[in-house]
DRENPA-3360 file (N, C-alpha, C; in nm, 2 decimals, always signed):
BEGIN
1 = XXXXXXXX = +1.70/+5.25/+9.31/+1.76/+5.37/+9.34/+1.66/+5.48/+9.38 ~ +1.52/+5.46/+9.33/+1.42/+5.54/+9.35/+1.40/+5.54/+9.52 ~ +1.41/+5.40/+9.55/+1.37/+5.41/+9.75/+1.48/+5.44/+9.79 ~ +1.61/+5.46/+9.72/+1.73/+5.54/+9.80/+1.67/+5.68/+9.83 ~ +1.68/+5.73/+9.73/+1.64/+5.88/+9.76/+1.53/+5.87/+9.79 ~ +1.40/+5.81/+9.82/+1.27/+5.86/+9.93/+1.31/+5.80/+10.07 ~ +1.47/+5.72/+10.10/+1.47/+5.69/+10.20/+1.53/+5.82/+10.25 ~ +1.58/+5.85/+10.18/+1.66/+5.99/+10.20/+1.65/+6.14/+10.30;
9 = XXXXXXXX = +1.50/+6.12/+10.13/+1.41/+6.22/+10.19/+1.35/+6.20/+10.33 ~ +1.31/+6.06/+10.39/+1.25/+6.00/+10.47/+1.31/+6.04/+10.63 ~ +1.47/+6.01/+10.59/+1.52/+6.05/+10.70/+1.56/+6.22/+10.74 ~ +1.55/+6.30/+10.63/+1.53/+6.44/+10.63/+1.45/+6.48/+10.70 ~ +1.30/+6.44/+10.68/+1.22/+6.48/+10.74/+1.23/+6.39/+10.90 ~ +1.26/+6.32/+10.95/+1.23/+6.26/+11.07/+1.33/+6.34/+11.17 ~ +1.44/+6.39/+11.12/+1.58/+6.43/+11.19/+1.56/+6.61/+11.22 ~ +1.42/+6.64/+11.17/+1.38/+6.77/+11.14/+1.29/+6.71/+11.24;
17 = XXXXXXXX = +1.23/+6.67/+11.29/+1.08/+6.68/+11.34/+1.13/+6.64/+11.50 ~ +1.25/+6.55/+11.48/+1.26/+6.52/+11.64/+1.32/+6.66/+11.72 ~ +1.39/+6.76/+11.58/+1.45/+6.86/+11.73/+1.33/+6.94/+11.72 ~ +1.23/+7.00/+11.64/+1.10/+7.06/+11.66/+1.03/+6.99/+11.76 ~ +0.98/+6.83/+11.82/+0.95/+6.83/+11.94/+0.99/+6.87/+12.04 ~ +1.13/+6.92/+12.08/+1.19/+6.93/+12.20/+1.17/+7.12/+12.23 ~ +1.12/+7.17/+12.06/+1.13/+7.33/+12.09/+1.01/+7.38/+12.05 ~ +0.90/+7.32/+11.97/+0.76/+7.40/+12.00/+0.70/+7.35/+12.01;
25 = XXXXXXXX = +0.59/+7.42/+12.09/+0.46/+7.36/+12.13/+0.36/+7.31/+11.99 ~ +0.29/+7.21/+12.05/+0.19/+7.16/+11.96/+0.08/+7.29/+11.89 ~ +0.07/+7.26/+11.74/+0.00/+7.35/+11.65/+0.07/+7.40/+11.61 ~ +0.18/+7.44/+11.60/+0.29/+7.55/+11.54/+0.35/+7.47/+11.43 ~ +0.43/+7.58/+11.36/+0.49/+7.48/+11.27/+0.61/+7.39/+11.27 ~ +0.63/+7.26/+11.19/+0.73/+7.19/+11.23/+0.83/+7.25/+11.17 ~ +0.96/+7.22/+11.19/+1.10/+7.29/+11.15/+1.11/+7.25/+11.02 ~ +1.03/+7.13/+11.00/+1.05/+7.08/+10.87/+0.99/+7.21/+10.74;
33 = XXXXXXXX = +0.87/+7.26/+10.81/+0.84/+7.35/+10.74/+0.89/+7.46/+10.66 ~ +1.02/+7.47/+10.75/+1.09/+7.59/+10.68/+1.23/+7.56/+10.59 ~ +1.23/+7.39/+10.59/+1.36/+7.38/+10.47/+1.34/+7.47/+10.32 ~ +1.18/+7.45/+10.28/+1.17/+7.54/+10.15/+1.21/+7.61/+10.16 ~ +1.25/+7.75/+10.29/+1.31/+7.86/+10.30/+1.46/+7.82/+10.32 ~ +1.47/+7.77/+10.44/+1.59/+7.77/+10.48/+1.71/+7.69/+10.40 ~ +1.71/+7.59/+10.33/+1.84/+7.53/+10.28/+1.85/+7.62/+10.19 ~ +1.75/+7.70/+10.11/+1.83/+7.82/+10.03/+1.88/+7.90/+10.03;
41 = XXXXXXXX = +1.84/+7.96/+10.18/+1.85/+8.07/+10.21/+1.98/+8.08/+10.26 ~ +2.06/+7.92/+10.34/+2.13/+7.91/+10.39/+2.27/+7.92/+10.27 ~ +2.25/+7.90/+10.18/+2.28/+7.93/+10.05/+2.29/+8.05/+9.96 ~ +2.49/+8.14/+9.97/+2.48/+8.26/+9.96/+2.58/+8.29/+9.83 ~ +2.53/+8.40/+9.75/+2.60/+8.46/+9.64/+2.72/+8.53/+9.70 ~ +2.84/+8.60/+9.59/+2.90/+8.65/+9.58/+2.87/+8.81/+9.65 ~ +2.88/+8.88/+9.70/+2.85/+9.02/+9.73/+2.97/+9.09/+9.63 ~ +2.96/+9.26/+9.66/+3.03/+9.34/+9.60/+3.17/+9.38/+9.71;
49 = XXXXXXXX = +3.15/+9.35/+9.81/+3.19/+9.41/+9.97/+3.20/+9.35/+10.08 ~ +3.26/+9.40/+10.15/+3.25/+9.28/+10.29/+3.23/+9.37/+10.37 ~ +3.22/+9.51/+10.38/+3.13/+9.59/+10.50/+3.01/+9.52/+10.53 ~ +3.00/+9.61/+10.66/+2.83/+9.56/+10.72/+2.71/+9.62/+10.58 ~ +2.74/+9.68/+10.55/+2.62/+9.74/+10.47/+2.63/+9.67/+10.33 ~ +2.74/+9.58/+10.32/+2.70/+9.57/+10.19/+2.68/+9.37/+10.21 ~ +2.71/+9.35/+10.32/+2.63/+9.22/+10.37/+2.49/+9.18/+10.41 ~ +2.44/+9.37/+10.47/+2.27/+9.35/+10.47/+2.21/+9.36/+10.31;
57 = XXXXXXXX = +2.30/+9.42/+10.24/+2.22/+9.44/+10.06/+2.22/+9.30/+10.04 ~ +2.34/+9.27/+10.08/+2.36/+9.10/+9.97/+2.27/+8.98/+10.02 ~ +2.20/+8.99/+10.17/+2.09/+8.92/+10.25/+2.00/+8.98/+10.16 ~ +1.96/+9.11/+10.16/+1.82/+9.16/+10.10/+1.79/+9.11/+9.93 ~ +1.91/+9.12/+9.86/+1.90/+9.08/+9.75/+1.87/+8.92/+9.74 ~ +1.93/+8.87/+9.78/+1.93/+8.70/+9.81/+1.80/+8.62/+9.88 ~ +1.75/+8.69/+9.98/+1.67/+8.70/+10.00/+1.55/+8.67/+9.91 ~ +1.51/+8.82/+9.84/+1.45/+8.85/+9.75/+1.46/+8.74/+9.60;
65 = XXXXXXXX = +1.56/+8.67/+9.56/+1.55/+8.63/+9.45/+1.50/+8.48/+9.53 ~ +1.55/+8.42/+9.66/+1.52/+8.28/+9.68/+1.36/+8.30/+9.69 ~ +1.29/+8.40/+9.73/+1.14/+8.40/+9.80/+1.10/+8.39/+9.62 ~ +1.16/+8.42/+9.50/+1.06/+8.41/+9.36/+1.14/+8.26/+9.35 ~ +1.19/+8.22/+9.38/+1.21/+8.09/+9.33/+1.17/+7.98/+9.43 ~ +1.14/+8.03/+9.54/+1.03/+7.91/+9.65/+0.84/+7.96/+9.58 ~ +0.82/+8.08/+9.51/+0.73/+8.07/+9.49/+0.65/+8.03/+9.36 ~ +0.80/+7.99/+9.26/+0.77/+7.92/+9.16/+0.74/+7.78/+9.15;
73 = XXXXXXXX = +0.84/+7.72/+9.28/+0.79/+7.57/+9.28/+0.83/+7.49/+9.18 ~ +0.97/+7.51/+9.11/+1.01/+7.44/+9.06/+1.14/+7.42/+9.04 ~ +1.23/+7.30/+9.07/+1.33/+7.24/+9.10/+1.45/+7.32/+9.04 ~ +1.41/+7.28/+8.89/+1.52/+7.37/+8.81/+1.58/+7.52/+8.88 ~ +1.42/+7.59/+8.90/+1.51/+7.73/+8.97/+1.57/+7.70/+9.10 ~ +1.53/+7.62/+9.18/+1.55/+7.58/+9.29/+1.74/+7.55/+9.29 ~ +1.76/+7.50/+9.21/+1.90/+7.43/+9.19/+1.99/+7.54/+9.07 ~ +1.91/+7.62/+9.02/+2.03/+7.74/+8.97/+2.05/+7.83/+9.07;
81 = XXXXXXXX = +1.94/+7.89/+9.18/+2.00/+7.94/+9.27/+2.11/+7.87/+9.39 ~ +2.08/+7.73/+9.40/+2.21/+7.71/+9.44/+2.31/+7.73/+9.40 ~ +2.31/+7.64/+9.26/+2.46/+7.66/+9.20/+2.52/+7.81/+9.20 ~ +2.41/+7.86/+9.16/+2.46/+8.03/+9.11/+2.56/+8.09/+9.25 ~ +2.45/+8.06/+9.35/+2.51/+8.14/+9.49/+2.55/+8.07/+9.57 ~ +2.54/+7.92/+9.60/+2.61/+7.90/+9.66/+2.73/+7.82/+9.72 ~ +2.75/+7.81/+9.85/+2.95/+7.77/+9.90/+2.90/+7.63/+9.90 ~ +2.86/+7.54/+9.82/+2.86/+7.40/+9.76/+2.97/+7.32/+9.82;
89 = XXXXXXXX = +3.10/+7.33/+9.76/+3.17/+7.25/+9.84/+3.20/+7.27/+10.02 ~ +3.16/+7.40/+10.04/+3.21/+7.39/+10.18/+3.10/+7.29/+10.26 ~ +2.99/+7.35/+10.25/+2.84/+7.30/+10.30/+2.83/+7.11/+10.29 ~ +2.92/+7.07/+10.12/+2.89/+6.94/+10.10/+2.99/+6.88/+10.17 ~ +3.08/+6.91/+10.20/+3.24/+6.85/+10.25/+3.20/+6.83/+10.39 ~ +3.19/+6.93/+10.45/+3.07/+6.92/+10.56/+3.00/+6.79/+10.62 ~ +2.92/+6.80/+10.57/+2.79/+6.70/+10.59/+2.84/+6.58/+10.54 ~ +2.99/+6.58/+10.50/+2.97/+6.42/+10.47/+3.08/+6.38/+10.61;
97 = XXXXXXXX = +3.09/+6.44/+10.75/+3.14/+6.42/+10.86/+3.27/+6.32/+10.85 ~ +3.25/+6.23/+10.89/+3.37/+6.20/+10.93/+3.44/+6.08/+10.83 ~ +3.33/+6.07/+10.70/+3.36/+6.00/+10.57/+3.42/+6.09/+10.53 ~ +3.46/+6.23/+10.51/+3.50/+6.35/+10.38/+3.63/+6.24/+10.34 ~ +3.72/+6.19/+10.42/+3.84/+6.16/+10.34/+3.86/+6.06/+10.29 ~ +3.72/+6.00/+10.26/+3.73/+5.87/+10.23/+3.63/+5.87/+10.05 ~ +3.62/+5.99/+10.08/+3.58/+6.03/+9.94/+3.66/+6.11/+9.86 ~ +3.71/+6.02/+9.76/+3.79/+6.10/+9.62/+3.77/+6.21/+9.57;
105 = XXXXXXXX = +3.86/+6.27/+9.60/+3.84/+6.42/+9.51/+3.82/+6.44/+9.34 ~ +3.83/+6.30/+9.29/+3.77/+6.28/+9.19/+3.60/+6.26/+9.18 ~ +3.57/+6.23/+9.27/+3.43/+6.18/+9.31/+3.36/+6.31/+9.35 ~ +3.37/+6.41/+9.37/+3.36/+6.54/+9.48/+3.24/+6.59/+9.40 ~ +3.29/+6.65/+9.26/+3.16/+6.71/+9.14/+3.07/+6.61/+9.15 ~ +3.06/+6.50/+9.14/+2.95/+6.44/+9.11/+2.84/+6.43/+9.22 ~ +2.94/+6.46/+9.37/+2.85/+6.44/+9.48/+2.78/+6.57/+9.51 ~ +2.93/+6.69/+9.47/+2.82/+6.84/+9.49/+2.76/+6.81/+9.40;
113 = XXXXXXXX = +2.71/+6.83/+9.31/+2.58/+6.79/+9.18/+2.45/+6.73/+9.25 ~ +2.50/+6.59/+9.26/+2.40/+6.50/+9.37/+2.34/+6.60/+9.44 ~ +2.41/+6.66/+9.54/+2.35/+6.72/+9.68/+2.25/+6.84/+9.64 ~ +2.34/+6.90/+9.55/+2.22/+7.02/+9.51/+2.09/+6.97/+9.45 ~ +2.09/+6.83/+9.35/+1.98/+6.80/+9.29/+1.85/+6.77/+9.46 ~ +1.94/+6.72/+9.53/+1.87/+6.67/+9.66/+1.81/+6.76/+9.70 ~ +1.89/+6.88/+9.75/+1.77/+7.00/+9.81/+1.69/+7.06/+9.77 ~ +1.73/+7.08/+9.61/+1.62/+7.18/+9.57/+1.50/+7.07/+9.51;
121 = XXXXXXXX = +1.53/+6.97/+9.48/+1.43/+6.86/+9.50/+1.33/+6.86/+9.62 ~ +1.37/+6.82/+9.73/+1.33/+6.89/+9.86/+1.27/+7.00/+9.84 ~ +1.34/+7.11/+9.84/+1.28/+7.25/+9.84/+1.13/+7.26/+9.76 ~ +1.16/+7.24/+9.62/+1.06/+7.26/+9.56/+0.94/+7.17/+9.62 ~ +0.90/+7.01/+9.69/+0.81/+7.00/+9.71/+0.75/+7.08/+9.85 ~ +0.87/+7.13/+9.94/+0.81/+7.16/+10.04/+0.73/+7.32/+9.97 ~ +0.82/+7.42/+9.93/+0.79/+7.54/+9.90/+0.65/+7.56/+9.93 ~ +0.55/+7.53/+9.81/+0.41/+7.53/+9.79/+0.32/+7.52/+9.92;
129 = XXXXXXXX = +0.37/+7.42/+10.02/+0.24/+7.38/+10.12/+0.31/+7.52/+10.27 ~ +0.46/+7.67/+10.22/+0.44/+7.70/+10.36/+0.48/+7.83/+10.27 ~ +0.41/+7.92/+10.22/+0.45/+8.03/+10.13/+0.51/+8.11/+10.23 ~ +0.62/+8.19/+10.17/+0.67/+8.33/+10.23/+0.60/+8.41/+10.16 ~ +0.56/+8.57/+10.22/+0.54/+8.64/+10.23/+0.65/+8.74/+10.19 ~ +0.72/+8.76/+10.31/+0.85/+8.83/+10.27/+0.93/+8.78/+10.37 ~ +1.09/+8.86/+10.38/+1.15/+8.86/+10.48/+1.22/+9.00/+10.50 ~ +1.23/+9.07/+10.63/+1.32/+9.15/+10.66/+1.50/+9.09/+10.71;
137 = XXXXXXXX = +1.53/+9.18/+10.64/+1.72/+9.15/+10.69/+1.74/+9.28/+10.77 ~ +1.81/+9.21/+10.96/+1.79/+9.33/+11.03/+1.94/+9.39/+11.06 ~ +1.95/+9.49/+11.09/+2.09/+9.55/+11.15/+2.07/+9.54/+11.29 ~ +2.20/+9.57/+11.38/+2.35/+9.60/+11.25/+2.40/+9.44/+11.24 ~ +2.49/+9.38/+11.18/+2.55/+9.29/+11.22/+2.67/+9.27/+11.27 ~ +2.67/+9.14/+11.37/+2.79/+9.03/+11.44/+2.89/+8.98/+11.36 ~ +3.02/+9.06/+11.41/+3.13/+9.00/+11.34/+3.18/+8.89/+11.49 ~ +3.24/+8.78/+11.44/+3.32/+8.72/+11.53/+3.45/+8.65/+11.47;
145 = XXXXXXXX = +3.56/+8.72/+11.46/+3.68/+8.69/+11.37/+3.62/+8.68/+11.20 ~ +3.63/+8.57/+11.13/+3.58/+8.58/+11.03/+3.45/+8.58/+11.00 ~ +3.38/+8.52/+11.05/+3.23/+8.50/+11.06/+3.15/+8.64/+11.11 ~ +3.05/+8.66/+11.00/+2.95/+8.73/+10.99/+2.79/+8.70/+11.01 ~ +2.73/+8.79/+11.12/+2.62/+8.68/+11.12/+2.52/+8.84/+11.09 ~ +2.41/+8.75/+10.98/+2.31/+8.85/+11.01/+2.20/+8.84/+11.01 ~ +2.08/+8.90/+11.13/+1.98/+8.83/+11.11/+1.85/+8.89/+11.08 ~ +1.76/+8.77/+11.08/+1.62/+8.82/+10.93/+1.55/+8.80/+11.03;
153 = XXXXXXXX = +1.38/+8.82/+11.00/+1.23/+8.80/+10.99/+1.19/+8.75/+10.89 ~ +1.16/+8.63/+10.87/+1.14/+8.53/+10.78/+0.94/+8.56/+10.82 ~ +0.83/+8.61/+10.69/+0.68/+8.64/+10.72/+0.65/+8.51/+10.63 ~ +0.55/+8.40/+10.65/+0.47/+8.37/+10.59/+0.33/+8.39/+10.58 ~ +0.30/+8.39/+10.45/+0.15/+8.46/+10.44/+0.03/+8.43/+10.53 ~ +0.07/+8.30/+10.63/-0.02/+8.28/+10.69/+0.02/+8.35/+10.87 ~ +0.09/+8.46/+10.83/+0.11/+8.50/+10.97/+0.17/+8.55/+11.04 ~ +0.30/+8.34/+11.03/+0.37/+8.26/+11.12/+0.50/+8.43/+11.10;
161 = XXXXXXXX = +0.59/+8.41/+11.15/+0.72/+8.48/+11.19/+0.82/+8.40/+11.29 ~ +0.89/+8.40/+11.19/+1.03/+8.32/+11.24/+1.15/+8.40/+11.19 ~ +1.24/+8.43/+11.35/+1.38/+8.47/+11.31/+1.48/+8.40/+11.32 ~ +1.56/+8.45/+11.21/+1.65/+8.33/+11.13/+1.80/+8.41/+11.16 ~ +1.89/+8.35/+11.17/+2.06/+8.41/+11.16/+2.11/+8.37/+11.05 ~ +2.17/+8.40/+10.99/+2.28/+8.36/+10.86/+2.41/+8.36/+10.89 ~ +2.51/+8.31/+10.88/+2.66/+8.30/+10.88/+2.67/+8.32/+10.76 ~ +2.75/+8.46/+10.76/+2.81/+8.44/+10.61/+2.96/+8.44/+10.66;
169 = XXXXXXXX = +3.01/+8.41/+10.59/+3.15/+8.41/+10.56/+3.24/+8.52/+10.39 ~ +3.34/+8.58/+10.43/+3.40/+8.65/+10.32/+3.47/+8.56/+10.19 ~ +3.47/+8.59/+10.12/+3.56/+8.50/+10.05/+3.60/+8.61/+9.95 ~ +3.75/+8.68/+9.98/+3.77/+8.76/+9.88/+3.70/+8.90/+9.93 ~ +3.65/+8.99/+9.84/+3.59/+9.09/+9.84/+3.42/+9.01/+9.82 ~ +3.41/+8.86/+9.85/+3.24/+8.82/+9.85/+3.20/+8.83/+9.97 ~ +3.11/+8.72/+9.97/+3.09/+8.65/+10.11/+2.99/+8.52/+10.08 ~ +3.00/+8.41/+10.10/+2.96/+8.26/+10.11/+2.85/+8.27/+10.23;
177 = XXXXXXXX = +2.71/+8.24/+10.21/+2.66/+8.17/+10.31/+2.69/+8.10/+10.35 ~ +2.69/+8.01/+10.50/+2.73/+7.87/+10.54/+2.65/+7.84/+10.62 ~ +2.58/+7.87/+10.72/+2.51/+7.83/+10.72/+2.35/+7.90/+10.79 ~ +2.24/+7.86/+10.88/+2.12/+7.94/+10.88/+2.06/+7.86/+11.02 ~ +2.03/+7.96/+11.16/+2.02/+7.93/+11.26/+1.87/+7.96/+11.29 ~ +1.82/+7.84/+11.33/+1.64/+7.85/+11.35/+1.62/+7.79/+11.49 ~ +1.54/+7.87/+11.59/+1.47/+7.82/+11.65/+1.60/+7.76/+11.81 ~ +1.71/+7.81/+11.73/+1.85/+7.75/+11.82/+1.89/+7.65/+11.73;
185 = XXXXXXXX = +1.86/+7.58/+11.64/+1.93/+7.49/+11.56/+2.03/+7.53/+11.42 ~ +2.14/+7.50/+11.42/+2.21/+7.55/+11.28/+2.15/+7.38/+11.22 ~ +2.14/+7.50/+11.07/+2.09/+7.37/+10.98/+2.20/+7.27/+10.91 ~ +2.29/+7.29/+10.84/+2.37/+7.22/+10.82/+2.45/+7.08/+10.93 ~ +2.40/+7.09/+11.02/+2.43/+6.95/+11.09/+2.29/+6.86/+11.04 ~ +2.17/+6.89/+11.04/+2.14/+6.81/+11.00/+2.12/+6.73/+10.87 ~ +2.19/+6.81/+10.76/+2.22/+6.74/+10.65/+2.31/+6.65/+10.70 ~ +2.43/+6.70/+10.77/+2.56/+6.64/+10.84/+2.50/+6.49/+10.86;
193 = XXXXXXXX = +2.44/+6.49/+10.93/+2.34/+6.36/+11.03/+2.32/+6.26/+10.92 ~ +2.22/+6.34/+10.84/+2.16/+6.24/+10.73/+2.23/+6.13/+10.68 ~ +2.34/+6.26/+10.65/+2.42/+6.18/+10.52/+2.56/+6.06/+10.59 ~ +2.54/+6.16/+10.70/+2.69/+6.01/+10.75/+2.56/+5.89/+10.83 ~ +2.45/+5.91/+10.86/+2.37/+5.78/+10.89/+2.31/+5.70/+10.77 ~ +2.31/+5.76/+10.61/+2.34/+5.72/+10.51/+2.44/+5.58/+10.47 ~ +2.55/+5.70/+10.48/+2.63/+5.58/+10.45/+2.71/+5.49/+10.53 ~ +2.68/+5.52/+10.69/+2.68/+5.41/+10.77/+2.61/+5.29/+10.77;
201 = XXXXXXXX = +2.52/+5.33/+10.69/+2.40/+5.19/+10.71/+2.45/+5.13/+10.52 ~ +2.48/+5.17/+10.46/+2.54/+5.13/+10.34/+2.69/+5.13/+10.34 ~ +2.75/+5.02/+10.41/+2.92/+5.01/+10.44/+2.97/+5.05/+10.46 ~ +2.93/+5.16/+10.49/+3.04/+5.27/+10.56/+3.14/+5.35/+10.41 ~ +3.11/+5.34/+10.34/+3.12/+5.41/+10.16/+3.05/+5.54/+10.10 ~ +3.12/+5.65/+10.15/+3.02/+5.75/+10.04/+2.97/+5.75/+9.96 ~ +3.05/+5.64/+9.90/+3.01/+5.65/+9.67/+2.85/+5.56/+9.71 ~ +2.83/+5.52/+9.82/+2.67/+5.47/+9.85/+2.58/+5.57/+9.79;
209 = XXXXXXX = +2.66/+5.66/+9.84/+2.56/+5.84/+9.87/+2.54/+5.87/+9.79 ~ +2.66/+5.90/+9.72/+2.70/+5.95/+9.55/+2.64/+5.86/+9.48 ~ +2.58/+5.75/+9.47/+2.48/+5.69/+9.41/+2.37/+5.73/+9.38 ~ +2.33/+5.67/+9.56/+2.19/+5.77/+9.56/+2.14/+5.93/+9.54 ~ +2.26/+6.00/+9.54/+2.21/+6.17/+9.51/+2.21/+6.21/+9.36 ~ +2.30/+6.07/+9.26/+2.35/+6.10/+9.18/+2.23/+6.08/+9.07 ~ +2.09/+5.99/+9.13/+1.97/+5.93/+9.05/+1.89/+5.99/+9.05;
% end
């Protein structure tokens, strides 16, 4: 079960590196770099409001608590700030493409569970080797029907500067992150990728997946 999940990881990282060849030049950082930041970040709490102003607090705030929990470097916080803040099933229903209905809605908790243990597992080893510094959340923001987009300055201490988009979405008087745009790439397709070339290569069965996320 252990070489499930480092195949896992294996293919995370390869599916990150092929679209960074096609978009930066050599010496720069790989995209893989910035999952510490980004799968969290893509990962959003509850707000008070669904105005523009109370969408850039709920970036700023969110923000702020993922950058102490990428700088603690450890899993546990890594995976209450998911759970705490974020749209889990939408993100996980998602990424499991064109299996979703082939997985039981009985089976669903155990796989969001799985998935969160997955990234912040992830997260936490990347965190340490690409520190943030800070980030700015900038005005104003992009409504497009439902969708809210708003975008940062992601600073690593060593410099680098990368801007980032966020999709939030409302829910209620909240708003859900869904997902986090780098470089031209939204991130959530390539969890999408992973996981349906997962369990294509394992029978074509999610509960393959749900195995492996679940160990």
């Amino acid at each position: 079960m252990l070489m499930s999940v480092r195949f896992l990881f294996g293919r995370f990282g390869m599916a990150t590196q092929v679209a960074t060849r096609k978009t930066m030049s050599r010496g720069r950082h790989s995209l893989i770099a910035l999952f510490s930041v980004l799968w969290l970040l893509i990962i959003g709490a509850p707000a008070k409001a669904s105005s523009d102003a109370a969408a850039i607090q709920f970036m700023k705030d969110t923000a702020r608590e993922l950058i102490a929990a990428a700088r603690s470097g450890s899993q546990r916080d890594f995976m209450e700030v998911i759970q705490k803040r974020g749209h889990v099933p939408a993100i996980g229903l998602y990424a499991l493409g064109n299996y979703k209905a082939q997985l039981p809605a009985s089976h669903r908790d155990t796989y969001y569970g799985g998935m969160v243990r997955f990234i912040a597992r992830y997260a936490s080893t990347e965190a340490p080797k690409y520190p943030v510094s800070h980030a700015e959340i900038l005005s104003p923001v992009v409504r497009e029907g439902d969708a809210i987009y708003v975008d940062s300055r992601v600073h690593l201490q060593n410099g680098s500067v990368y801007d980032v988009r966020w999709l939030l979405i409302p829910q209620g008087n909240s708003f859900r992150i869904r997902d986090a745009q780098v470089m031209g790439f939204w991130m959530s397709p390539f969890l999408k990728k992973l996981f349906e070339d997962y369990i294509g290569e394992n029978g074509g069965d999610p509960q393959a997946l749900v195995i492996a996320l679940s160990r």
